[in-house]
N, C-alpha and C positions, 0 to 999 in steps of 0.2 A: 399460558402464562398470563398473568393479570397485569393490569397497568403500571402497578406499584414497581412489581418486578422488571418488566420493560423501561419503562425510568429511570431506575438505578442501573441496570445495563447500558440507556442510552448515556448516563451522566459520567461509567465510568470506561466506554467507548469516547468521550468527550475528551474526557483527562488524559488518556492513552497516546492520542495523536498529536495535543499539544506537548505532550512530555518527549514528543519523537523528535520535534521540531527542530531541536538543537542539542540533540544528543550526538556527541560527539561521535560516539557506537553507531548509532544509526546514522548520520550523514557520511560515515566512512562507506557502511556498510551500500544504502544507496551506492553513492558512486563506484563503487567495485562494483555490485551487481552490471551495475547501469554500462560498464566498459566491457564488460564480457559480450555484452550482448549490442552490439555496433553491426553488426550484419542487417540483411533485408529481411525482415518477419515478415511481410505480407505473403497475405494466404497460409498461412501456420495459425493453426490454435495454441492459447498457453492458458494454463489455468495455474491461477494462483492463490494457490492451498494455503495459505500459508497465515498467522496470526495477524492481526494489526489492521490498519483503516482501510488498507485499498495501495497503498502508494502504488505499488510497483501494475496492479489492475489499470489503474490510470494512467499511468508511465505509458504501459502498451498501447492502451485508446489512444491516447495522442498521439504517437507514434505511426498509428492506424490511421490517422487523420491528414500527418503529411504528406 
């Protein structure tokens, strides 16, 4: 991939996340997720496949961290 292209993927990976920010869809959807999953995850792998910036990748790190 050239720079040019890498760019405009970084610029509309940019826009992507802040459009999440306060989307009503997406903050529901977070929070469901986020209550499903209230048990103990350490020592489990999760891979998250899934479109978008990371949220929920990061959600688990943290989580990893308490």
């Amino acid at each position: 991939m050239n720079n040019d292209s890498i760019n405009e993927w970084d610029k509309a990976a940019a826009e992507y996340s802040r459009s999440q920010e306060n989307s009503p869809y997406s903050l529901f959807n977070k929070k469901y997720v986020k209550s499903l999953l209230v048990r103990d995850l350490h020592g489990l792998s999760i891979l998250d496949a899934g479109c978008g910036d990371g949220y929920y990748a990061n959600f688990f790190m943290s989580r990893e961290q308490m």
